[in-house]
N, C-alpha and C positions, 0 to 999 in steps of 0.2 A: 452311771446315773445314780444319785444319793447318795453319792457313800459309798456304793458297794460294787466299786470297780466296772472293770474291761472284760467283756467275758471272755473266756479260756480256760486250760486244763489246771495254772494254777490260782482263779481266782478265789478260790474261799480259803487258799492257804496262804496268802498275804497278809500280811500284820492290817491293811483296811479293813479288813472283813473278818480275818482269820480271830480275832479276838472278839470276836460277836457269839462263837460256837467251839472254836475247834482247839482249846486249851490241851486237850489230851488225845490230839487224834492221834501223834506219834504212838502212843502206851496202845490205841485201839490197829493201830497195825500190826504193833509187834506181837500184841494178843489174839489178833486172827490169823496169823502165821502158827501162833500156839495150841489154838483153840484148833483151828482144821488139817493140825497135824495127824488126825487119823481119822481114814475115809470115813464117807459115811455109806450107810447101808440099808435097804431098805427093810422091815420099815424102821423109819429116825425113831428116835429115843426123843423123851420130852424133849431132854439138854440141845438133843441135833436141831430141833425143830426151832427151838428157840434162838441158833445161833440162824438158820436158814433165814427165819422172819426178820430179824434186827441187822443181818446184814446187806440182806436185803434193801430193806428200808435205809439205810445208809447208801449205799450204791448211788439207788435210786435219784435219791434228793441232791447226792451230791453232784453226780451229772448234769442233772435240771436245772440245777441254781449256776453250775460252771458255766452255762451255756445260753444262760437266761439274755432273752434280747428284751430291749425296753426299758418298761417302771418294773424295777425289781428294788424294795426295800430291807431294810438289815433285820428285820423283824421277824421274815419270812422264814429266818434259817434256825428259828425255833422248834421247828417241825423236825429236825434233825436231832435234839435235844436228847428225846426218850432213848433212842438209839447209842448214842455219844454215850451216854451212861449206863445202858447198856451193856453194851460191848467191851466198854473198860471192865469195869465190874466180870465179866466173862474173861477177858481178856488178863485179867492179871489172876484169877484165878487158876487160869491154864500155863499161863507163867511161872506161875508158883510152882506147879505140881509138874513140870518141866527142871527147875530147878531143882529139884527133889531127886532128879534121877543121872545116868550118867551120857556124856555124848555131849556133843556141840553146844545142843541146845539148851545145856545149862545156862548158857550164858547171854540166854535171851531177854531174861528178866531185868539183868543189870546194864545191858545195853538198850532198852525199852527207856528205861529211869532216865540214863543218859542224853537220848536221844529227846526225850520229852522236855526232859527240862531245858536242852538248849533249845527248842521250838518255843517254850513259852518265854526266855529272856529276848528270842528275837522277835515278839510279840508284844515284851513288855519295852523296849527299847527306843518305842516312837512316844512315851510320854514316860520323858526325863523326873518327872517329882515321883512319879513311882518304882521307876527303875531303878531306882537309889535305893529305896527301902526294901521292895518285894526282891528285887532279883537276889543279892544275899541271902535272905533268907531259902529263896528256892534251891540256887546251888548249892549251898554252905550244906542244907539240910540234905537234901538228894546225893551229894558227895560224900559224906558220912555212909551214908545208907548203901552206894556202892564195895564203899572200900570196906565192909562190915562183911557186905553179899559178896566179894572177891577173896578177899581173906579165908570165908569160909570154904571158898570151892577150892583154893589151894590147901587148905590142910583136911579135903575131904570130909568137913564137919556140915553139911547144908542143912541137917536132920536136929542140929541145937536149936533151943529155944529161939536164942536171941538174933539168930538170922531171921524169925519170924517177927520179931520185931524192928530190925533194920528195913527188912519191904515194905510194914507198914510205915516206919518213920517215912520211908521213899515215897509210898504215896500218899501221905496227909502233905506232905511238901508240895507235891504235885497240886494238890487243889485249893493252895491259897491264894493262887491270883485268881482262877475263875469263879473259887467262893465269890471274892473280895469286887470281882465286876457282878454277881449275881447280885448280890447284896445292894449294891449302890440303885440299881433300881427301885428300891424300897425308902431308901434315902434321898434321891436328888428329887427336886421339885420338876415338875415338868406336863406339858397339856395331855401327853396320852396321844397325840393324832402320829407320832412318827415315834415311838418307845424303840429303845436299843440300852444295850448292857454297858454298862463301862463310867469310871467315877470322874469321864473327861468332860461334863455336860457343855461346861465352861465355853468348849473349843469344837466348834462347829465345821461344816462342808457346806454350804451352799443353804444357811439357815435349817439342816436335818439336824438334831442335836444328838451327843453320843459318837461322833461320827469325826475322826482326825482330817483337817485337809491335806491331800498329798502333796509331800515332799514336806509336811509342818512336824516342826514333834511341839509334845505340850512340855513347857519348861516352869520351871519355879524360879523368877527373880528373888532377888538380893532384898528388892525394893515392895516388900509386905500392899504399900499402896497402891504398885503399879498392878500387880496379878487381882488383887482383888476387883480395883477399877475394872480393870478390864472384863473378868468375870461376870462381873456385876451387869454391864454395859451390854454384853454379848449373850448373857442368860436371857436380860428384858428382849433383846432382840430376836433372837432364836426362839424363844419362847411366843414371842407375836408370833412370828412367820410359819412355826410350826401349825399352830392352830388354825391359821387359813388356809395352808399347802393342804392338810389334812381333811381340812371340811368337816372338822369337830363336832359335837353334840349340837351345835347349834344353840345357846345355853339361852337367849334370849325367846325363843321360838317355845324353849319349855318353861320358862316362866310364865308366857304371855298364856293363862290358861283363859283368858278372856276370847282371844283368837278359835282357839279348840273349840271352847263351847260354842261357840257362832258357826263354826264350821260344821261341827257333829246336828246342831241346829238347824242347819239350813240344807243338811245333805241329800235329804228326801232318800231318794233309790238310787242314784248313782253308785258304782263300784267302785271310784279311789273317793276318799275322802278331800281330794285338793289335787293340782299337781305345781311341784316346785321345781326349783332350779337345778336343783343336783340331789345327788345321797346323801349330801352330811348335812342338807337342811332337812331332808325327805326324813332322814333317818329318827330325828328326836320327834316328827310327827307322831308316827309310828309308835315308836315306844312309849308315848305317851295316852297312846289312841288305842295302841291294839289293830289299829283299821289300815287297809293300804292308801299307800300315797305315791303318786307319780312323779318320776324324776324327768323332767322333759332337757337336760344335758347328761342325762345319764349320771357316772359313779363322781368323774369330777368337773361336768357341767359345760363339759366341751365336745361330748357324742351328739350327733344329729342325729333324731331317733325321731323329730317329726318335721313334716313340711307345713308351710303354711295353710296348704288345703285338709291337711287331716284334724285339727283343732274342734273346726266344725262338727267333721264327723265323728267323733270321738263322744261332744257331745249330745247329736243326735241319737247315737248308740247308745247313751245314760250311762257312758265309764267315767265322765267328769264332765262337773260346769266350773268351777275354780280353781283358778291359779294365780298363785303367790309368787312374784317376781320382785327381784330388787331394784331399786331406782337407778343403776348402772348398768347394768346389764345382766347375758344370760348365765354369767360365771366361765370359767376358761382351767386353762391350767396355770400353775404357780407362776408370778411374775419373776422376770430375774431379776436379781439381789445383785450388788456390788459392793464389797467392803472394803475398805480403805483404812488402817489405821496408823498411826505416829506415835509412836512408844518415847517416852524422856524417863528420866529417873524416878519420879514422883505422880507420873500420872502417864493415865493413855486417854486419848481422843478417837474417838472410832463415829464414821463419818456412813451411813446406810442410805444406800440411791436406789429409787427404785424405778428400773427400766421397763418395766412394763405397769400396767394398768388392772384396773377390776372389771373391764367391760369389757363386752361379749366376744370368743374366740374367731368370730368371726362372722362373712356376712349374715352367713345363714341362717345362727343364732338369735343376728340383729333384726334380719327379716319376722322371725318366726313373732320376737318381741311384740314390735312394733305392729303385728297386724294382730296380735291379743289388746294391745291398747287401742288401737284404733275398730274394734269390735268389740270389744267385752265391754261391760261395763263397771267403772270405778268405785268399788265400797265403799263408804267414808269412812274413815279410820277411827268416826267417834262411834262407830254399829260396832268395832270387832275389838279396837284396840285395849277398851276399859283403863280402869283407872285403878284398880287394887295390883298392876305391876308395878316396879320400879323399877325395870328392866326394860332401855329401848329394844324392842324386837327389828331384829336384825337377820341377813341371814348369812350362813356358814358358808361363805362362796371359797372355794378352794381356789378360787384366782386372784386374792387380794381381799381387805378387811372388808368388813361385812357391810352391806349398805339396809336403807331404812326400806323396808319392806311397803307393796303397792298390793293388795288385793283385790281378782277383780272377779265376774262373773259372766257368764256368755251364755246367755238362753235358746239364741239363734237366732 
């Protein structure tokens, strides 16, 4: 689901996912083979301690996410990060000073290199414009850096300068493709509701951006016009779908400061300030208020979390007399997408069908609606709406683009 595979033992080591987090997990192996080459003892030393906690936290996460059932997004395995960097860092330090000495395990260092680097050209291998460029560069560079670290342990010289500079050469090599997807987050345009690493924005999964579809690799035509078009074509799209899938800031909901004030105005003692459709309308409330707001479909507007008899009481209880619903309905989960394209030499045509709707997930949803309309009473939109926005307020429905907002109120 998203992007981020089938769960199992090796999902987050597939070039899908694998290139979201795990550029250097090979070098974080070979370096906790190195690093817990000697027991530990009680009590740990800082260093033991530190290796305890960060492998830990590695384990941890990567079981969690192997095995993840559901909404699991590519985002998530950021939390792995600190760790990944970590443990490299630890890890080729321990490498190093393994090298230094005599036995096997000299040769752990240059087969870490090794092994890394073929993990990240089979990582870079699903998007062809880049695998042109970076992968040379990472073998070319890390192959030098071996036959430097090999040479040295055949004439028994490990202890020369310039093998301490062949490991480094080995791993600045190592971290020019996941600089190179860190970085592109700072570069490619994009809404923020679905964020992932990688400079593929272009080439989407199912409208999540950042994200290859399986069995696709991203290529670079001949044809300057055709990649661009298409680019162009698939970014505006991905880039819609993102920010409804996600239930975004809600941007219209925070311009409309005309609404807030009327709200914060009219709240008297009530504990939520309003209640909306979902989180990511609920959410720019909030941050705009400071004050809570109820989400009555819950994070993305398709939780039942009230029936039609609790409305009332909710607000006989003074936790809310207002709520903000859309003119379609109670919000749902993402509608599905269909893409369809026809590639010619000079152009692409890309054809977006949308099989599902923006209203309500369902009856209960529909019910809960309809009997706020048919009891509450209808604001007029000239008491809230004002006139200093220029922003139709809208709201963030994660089940499709945003509809023109109804306010109403229910005194009992």
């Amino acid at each position: 689901m998203f992007g981020t595979g089938n769960p199992g033992i090796l999902r987050l080591v597939k070039a899908q996912v694998g290139a979201q987090f795990a550029w250097l997990l090979p070098l974080v192996g070979f370096g906790l083979v190195a690093a817990w080459e000697r027991k530990l003892r009680l009590p740990l030393t800082r260093k033991q301690q530190s290796l305890v906690l960060w492998t830990g936290w590695l384990l941890t996460h990567m079981i969690v996410f192997s095995f993840a059932q559901g909404i699991f997004h590519s985002y998530y395995l950021t939390v792995i990060g600190p760790a990944i960097a970590a443990l490299a860092g630890i890890g080729m330090v321990a490498l190093w000073e393994l090298y230094q000495q005599r036995g096997w395990r000299v040769a752990l260092l240059p087969l870490a290199l090794v092994a890394t680097t073929a993990y990240e050209v089979y990582l870079l291998w699903s998007y062809t414009a880049y695998r042109n460029v970076l992968a040379p560069i990472v073998v070319g560079s890390c192959m030098v850096a071996v036959a430097f670290l090999l040479f040295a342990l055949l004439r028994h010289q490990t202890q020369r300068t310039w093998t301490r500079a062949a490991a480094t050469l080995g791993l600045l090599a190592l971290l020019v493709s996941p600089g190179l997807w860190s970085a592109s987050t700072l570069l490619k345009v994009g809404s923020g509701g679905m964020p992932s690493a990688g400079p593929q924005s272009a080439f989407c999964n199912n409208g999540w951006p950042g994200m290859l579809p399986q069995g696709t690799t991203a290529t670079a035509s001949s044809s300057s016009t055709t990649i661009t078009t298409t680019a162009k074509t698939m970014h505006t799209t991905t880039q819609s779908q993102a920010q409804n899938a996600a239930g975004g800031p809600g941007e219209g909901l925070k311009s409309n400061t005309a609404l807030i004030s009327y709200l914060q105005a009219h709240q008297g003692s009530t504990t939520n300030l309003v209640a909306t459709v979902n989180a990511g309308t609920a959410e720019s409330i909030i941050l705009a208020t400071d004050q809570p707001v109820m989400a009555l479909g819950g994070f993305s507007g398709s939780d039942q979390i009230l029936t039609t008899a609790q409305p009332a009481q909710l607000v006989k209880n003074n936790t809310v007399r207002y709520f903000l619903l859309d003119s379609g309905g109670m919000g749902g989960p993402p509608a599905a997408q269909t893409t369809s394209s026809s590639t010619t030499t000079d152009s692409t045509a890309t054809t977006t069908t949308n099989q599902g709707g923006a209203g309500g997930p369902g009856n209960a949803h529909s019910m809960l609606r309809q009997w706020i309309k048919q009891h509450a009473t209808l604001v007029p939109q000239s008491a809230w709406q004002g006139t200093s926005t220029t922003t139709t307020t809208t709201t963030s429905n994660r089940g499709g683009p945003g509809q023109n907002v109804q306010l109403y109120v229910y005194t009992g």
